[in-house]
Backbone as CSV, one residue per row, in Angstrom:
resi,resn,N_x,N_y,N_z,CA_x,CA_y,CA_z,C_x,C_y,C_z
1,UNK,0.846,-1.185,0.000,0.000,0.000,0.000,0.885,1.241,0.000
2,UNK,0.776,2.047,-0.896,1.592,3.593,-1.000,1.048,4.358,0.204
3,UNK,1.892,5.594,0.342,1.388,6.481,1.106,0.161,7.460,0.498
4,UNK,0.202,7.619,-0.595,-1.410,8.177,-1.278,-2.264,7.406,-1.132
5,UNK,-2.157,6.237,-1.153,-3.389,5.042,-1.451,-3.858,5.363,0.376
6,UNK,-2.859,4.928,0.764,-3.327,5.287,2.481,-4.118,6.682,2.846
7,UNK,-3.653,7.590,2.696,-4.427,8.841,3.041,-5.538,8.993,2.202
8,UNK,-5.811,8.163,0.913,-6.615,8.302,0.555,-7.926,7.551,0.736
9,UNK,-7.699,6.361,1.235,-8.007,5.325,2.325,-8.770,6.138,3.327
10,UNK,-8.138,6.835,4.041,-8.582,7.459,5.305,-9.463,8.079,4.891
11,UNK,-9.091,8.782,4.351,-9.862,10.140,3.850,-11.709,9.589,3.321
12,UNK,-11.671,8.060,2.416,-12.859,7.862,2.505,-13.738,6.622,3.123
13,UNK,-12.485,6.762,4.260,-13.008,5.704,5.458,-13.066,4.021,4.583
14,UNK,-12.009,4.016,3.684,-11.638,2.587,3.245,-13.317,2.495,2.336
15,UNK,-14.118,3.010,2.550,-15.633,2.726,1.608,-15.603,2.136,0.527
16,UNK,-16.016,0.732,0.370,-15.994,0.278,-0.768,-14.902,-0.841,-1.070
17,UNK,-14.154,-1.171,0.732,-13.135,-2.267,0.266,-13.608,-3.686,0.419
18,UNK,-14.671,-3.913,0.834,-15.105,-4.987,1.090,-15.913,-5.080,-0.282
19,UNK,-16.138,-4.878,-1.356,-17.006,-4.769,-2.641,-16.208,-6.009,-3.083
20,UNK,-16.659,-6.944,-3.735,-16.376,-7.632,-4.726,-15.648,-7.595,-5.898
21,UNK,-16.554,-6.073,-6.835,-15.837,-5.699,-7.839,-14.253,-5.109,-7.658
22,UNK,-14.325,-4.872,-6.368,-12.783,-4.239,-6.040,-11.698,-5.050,-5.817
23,UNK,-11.996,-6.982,-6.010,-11.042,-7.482,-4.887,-10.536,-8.802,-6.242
24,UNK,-9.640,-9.092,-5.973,-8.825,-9.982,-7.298,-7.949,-10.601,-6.302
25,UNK,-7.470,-11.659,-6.873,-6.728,-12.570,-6.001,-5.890,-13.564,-6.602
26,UNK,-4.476,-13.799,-6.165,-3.655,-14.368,-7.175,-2.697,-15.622,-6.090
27,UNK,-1.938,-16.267,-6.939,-1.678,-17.563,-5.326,-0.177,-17.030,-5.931
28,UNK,0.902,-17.101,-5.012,1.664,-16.869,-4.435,2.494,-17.612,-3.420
29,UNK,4.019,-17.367,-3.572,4.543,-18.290,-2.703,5.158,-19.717,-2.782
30,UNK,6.336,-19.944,-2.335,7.085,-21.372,-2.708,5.890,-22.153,-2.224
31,UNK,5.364,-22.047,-1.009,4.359,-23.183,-0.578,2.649,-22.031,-1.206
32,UNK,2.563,-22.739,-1.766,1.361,-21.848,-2.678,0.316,-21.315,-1.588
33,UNK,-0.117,-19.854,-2.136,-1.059,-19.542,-0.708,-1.718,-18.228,-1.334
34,UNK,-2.842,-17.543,-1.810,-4.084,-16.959,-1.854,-3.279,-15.544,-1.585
35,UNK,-3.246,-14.645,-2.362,-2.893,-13.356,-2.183,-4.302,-12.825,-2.212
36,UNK,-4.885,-11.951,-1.618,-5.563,-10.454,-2.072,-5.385,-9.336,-2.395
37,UNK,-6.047,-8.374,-3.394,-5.625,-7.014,-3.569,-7.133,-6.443,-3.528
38,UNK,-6.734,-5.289,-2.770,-8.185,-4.401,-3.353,-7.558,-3.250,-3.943
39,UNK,-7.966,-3.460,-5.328,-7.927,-2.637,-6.466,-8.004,-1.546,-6.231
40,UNK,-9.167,-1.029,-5.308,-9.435,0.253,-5.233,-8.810,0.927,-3.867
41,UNK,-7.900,0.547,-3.392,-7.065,0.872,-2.439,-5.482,0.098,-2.228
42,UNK,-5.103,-0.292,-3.588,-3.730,-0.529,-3.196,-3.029,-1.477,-2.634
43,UNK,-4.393,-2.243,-1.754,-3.783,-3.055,-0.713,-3.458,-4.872,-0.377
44,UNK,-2.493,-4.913,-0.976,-2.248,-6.633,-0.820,-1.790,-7.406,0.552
45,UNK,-2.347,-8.384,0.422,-2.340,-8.957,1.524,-2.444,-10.099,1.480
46,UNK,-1.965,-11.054,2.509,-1.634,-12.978,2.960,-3.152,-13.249,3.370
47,UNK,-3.830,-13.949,2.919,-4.827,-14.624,3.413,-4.635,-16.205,4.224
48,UNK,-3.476,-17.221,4.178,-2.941,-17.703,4.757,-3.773,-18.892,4.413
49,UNK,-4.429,-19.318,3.401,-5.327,-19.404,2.814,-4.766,-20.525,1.181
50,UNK,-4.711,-22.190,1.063,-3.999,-22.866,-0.099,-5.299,-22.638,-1.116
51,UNK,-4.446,-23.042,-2.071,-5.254,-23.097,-2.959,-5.849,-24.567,-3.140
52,UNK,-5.234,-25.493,-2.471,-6.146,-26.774,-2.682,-7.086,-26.994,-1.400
53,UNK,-6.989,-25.740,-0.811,-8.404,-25.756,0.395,-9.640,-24.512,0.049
54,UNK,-9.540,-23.895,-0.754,-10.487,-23.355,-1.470,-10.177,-22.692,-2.997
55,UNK,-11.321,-22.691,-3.712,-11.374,-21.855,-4.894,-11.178,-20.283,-4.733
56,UNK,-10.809,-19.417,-5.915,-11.137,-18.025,-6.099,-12.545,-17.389,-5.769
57,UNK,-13.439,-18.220,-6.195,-14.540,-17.498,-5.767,-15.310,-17.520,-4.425
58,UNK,-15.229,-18.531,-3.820,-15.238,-18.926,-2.505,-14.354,-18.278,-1.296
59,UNK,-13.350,-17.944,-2.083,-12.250,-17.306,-1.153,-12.320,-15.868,-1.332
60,UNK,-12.528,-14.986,-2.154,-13.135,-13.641,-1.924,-14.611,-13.571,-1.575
61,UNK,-15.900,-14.356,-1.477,-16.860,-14.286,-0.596,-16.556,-14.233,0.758
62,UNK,-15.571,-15.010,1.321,-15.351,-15.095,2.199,-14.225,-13.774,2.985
63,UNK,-13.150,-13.924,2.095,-12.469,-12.140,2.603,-13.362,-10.734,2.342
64,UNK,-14.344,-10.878,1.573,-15.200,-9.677,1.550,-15.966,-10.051,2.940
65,UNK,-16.774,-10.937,3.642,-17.128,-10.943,5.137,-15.706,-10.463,6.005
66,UNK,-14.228,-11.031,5.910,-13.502,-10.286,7.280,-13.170,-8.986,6.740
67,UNK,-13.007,-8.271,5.026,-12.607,-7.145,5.158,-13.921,-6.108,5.444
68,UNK,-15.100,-6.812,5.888,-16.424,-5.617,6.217,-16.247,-5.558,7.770
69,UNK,-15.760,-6.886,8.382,-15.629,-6.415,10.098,-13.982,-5.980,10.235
70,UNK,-12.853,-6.529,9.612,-11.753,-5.262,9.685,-12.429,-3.603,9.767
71,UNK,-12.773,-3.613,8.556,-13.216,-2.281,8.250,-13.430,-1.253,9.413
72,UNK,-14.500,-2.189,9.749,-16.129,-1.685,11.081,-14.769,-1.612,11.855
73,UNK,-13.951,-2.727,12.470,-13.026,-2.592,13.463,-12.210,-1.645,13.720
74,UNK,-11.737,-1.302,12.214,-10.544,-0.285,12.053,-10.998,1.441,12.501
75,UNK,-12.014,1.227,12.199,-13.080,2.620,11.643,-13.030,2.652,13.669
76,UNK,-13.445,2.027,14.096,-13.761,1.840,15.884,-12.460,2.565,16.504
77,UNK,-11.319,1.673,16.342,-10.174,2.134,16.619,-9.959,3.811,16.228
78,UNK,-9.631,4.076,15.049,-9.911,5.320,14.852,-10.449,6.477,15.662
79,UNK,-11.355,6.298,16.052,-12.611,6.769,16.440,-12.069,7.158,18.644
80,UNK,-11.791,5.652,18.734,-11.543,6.123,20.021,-9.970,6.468,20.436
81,UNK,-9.342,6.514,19.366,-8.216,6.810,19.831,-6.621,6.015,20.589
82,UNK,-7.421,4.632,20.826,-6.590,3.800,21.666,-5.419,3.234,21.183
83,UNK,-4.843,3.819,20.253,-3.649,2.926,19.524,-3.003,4.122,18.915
84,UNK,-1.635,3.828,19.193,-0.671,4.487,18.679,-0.324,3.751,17.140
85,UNK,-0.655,5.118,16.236,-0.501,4.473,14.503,1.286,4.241,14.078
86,UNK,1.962,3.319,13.724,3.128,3.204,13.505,2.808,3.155,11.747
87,UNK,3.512,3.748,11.140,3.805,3.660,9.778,5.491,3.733,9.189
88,UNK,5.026,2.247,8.115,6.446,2.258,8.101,6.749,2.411,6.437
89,UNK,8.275,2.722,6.207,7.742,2.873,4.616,9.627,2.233,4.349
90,UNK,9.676,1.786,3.566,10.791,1.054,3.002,12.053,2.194,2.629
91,UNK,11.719,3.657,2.422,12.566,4.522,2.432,12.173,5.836,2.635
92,UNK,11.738,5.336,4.041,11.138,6.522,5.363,10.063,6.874,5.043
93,UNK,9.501,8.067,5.279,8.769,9.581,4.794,9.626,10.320,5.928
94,UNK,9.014,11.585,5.354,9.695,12.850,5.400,8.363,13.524,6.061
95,UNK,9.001,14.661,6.881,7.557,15.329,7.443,6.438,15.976,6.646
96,UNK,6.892,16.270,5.237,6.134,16.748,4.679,4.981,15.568,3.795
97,UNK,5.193,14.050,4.122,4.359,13.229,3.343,3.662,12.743,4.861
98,UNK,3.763,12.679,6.197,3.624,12.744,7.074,2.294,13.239,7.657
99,UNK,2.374,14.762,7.759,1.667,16.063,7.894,-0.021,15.639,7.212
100,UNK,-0.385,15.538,5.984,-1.628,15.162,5.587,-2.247,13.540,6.567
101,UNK,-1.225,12.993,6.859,-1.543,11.819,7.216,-1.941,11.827,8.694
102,UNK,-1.213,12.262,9.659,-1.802,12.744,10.971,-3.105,13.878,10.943
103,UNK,-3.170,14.879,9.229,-4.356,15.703,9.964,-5.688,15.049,10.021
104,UNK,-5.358,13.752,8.786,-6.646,12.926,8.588,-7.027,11.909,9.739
105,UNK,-5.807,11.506,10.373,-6.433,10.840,11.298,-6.638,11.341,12.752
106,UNK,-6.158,12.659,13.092,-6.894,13.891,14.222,-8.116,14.167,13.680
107,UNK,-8.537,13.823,12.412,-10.274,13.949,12.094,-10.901,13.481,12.410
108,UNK,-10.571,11.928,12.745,-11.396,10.684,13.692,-11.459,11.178,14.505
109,UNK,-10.389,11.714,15.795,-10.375,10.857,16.843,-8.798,11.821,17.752
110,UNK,-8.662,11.046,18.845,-7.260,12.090,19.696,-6.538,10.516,19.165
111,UNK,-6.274,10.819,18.060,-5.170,9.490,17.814,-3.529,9.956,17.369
112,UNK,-2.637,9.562,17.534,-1.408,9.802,17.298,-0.469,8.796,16.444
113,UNK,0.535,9.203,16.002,1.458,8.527,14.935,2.412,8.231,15.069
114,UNK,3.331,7.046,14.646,5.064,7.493,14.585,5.478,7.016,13.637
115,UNK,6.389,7.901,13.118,7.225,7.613,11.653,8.437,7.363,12.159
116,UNK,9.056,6.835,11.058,10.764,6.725,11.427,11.811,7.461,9.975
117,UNK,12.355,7.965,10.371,13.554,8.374,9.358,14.755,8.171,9.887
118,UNK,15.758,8.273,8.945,17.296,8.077,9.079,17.740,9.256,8.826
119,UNK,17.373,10.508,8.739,17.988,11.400,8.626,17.463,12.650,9.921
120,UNK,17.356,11.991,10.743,17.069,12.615,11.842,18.236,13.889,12.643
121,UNK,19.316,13.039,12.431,20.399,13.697,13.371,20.724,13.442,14.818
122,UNK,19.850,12.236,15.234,19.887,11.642,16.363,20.355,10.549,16.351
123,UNK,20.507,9.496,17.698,21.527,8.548,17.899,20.373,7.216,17.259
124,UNK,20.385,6.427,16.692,19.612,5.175,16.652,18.652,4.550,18.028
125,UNK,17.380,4.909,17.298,16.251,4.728,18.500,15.708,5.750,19.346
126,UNK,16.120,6.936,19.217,15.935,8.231,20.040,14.276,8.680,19.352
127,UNK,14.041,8.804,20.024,12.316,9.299,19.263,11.970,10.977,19.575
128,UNK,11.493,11.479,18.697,11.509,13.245,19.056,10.002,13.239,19.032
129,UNK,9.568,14.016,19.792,8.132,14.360,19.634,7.745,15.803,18.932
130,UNK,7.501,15.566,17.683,7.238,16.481,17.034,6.113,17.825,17.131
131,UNK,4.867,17.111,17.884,4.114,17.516,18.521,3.412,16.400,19.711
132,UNK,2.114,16.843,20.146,2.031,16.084,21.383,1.362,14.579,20.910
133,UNK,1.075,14.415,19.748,-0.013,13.503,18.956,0.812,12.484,17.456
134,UNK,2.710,13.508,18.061,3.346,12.845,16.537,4.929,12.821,16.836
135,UNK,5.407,11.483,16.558,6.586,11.156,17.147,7.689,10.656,16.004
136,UNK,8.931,11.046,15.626,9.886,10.338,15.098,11.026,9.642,15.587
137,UNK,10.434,8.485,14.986,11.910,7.713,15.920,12.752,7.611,14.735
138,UNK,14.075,7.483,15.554,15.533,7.246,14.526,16.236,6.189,13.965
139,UNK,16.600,6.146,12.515,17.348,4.886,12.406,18.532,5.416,11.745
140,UNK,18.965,6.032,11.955,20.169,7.458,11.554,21.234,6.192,11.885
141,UNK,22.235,6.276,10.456,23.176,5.082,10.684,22.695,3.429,10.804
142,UNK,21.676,3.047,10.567,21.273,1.871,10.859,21.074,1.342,9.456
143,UNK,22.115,0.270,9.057,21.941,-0.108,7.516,21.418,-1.505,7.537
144,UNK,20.516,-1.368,6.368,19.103,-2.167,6.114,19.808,-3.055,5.748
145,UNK,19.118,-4.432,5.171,19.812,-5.403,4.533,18.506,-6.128,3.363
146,UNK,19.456,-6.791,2.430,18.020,-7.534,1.760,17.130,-8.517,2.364
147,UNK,16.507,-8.541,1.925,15.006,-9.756,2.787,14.348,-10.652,1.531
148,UNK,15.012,-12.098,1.603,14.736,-13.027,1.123,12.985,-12.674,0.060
149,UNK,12.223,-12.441,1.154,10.542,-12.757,0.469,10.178,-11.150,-0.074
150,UNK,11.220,-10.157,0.025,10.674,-8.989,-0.103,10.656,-9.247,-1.498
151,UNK,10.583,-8.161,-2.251,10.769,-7.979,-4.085,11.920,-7.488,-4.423
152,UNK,12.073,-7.664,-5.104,13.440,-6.916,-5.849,13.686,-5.655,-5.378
153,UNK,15.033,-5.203,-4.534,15.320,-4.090,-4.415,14.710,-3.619,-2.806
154,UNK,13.755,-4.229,-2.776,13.841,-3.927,-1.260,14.337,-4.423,-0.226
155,UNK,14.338,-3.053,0.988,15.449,-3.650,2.292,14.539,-3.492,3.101
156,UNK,14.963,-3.950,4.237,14.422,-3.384,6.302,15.564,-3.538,7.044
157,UNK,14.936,-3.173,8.040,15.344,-3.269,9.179,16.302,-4.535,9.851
158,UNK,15.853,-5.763,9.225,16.137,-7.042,9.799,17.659,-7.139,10.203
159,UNK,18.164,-6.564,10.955,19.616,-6.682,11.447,19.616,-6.501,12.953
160,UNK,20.734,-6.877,13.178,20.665,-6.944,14.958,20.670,-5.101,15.600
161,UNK,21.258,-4.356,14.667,21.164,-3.154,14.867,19.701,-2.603,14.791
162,UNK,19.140,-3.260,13.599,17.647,-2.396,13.148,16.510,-2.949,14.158
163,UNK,16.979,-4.292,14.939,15.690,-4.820,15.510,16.193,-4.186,17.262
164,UNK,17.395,-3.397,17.253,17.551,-3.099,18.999,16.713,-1.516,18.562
165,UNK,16.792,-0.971,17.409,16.461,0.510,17.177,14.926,0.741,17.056
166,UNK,14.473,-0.482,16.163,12.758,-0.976,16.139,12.269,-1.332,18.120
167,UNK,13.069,-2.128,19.013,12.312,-2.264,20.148,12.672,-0.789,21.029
168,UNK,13.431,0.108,20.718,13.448,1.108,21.690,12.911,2.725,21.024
169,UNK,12.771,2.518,20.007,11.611,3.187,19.374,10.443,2.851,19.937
170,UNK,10.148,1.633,19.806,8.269,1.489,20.211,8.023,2.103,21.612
171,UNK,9.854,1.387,22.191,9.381,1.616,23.871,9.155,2.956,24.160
172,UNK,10.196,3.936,23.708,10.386,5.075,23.761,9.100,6.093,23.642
173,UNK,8.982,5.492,22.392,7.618,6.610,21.656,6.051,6.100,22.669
174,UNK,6.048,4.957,22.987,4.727,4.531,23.964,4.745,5.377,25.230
175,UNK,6.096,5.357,25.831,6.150,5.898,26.932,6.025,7.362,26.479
176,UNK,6.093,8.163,25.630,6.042,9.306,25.997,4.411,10.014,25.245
177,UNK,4.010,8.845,24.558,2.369,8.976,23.854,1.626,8.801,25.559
178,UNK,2.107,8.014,26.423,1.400,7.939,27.398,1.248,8.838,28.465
179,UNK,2.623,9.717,28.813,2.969,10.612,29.572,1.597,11.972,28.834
180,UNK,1.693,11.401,27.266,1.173,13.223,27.036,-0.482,13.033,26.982
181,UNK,-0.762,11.663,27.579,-2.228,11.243,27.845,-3.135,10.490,26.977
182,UNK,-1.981,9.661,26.009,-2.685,9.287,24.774,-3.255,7.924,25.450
183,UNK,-3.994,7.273,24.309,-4.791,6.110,24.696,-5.566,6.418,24.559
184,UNK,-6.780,7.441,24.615,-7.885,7.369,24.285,-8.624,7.072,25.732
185,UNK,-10.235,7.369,25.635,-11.031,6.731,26.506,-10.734,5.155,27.248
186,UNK,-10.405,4.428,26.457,-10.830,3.019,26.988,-9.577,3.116,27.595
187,UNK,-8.284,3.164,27.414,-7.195,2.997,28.010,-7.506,3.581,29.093
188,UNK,-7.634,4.941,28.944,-7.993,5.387,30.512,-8.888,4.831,31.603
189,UNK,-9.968,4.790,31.006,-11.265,3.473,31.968,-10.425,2.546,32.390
190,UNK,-9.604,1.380,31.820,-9.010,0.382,31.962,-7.702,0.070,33.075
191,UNK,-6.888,1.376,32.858,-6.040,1.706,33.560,-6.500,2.125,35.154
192,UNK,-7.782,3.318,34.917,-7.975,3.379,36.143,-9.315,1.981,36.826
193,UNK,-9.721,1.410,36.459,-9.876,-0.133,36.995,-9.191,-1.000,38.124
194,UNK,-7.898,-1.143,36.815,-6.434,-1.614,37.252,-6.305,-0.998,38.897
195,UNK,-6.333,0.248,38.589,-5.949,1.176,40.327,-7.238,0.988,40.950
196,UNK,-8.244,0.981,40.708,-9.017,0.986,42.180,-8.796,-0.687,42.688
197,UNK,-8.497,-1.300,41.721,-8.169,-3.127,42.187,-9.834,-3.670,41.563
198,UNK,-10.339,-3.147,39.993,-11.551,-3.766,39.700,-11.321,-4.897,38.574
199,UNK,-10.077,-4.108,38.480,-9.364,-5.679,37.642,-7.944,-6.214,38.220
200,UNK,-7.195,-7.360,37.506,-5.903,-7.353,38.120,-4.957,-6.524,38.089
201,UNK,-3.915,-6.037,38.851,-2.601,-5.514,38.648,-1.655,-6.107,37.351
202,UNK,-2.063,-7.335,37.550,-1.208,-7.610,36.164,-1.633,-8.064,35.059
203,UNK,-3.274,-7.966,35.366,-3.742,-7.812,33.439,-3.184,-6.688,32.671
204,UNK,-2.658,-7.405,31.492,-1.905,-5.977,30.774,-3.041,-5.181,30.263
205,UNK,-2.467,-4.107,29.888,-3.219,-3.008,29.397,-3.731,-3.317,27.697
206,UNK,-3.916,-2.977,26.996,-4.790,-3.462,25.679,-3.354,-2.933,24.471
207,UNK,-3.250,-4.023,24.014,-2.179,-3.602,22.572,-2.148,-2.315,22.176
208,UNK,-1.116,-1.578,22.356,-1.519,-0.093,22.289,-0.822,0.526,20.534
209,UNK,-0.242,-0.476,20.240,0.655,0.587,18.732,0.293,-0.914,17.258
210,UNK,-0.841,0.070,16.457,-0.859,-0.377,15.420,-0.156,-0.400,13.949
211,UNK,0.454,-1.473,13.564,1.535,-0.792,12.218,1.040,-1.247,11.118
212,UNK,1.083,-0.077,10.267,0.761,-0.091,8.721,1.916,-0.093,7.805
213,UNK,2.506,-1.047,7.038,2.938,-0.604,6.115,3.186,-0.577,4.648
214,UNK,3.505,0.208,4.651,4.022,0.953,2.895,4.390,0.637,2.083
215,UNK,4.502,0.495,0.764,5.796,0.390,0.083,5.569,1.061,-1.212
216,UNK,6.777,1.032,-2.169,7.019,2.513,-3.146,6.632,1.491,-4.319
217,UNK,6.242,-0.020,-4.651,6.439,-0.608,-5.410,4.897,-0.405,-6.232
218,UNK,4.510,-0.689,-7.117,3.279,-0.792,-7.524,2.465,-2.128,-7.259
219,UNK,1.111,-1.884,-6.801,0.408,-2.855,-6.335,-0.449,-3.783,-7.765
């Protein structure tokens, strides 16, 4: 999924991805396995799904039912705020591809973001808070490597450097989305629960950082 396809996504609340006419499907994979795309948003995806356990047509009846409760789900999330949005893109964004993307999703909801770039000027993993709702973490110096299942030409993170800079980013940027009161309603209900003793001390708190990502390739 591009970064246009995404904001543009947002922008009309995904409407229309669960349609039929929008959804095509191709098998994929050394061990063969059911790709999806919706046409009208860019977006491919693992259905996890052989091809000698269902047909094409059977198998988009069926992903058009989970992409209508994704949808409903996603649209929920949104809405209340409870998840920190991680977006990732194979060769960053920049604040200025950024900027449209947080104003659309402060349209839902008190929801917040974090991007990552390498041209930060900070040490690997340092996260800046750009504002109180938008965070960059760093991979400044952190060199990518190829990835077997990716496509041609693309890299990540996958190195012992990129996966210590990926866990102290998340940690980093959670802790300070939390300090500035993020979470949303339910986190808060939940948390204060936790303190009066109406739930356990050590039920964790609810998955708080959702990741989307990107890529520059054509879908």
């Amino acid at each position: 999924m591009s970064h246009r396809d995404l904001v543009s996504g947002l922008v009309a609340g995904f409407d229309g991805i669960d349609d039929l006419v929008n959804l095509t499907c191709h098998i994929e994979g050394a061990i063969p396995e059911w790709m999806v795309r919706s046409t009208k948003f860019g977006i491919v995806y693992h259905t996890f799904s052989s091809p000698n356990d269902i047909d094409s047509k059977d198998l988009l009846h069926r992903q058009r039912s989970i992409l209508s409760f994704k949808r409903s789900k996603f649209l929920d999330i949104l809405r209340t705020g409870e998840k920190l949005f991680v977006v990732t893109d194979p060769h960053c964004l920049t604040l200025a591809q950024v900027l449209p993307l947080i104003a659309v999703l402060r349209g839902y909801g008190p929801n917040a973001l974090l991007f990552i770039s390498d041209r930060t000027g900070q040490p690997a993993g340092t996260v800046t808070a750009l504002a109180r709702d938008l965070f960059c973490g760093s991979v400044d110096g952190v060199e990518r490597c190829a990835f077997e299942r990716l496509h041609e030409g693309d890299h990540n993170w996958l190195s012992n450097a990129g996966l210590t800079a990926w866990i102290s980013i998340c940690a980093n940027s959670y802790r300070m989305w939390r300090e500035e009161g993020g979470g949303g309603h339910r986190m808060a209900a939940t948390k204060a629960r936790c303190t009066e003793g109406t739930l356990p001390l050590r039920q964790p708190l609810p998955s708080a950082l959702f990741a989307i990502g990107l890529t520059r390739r054509p879908c």
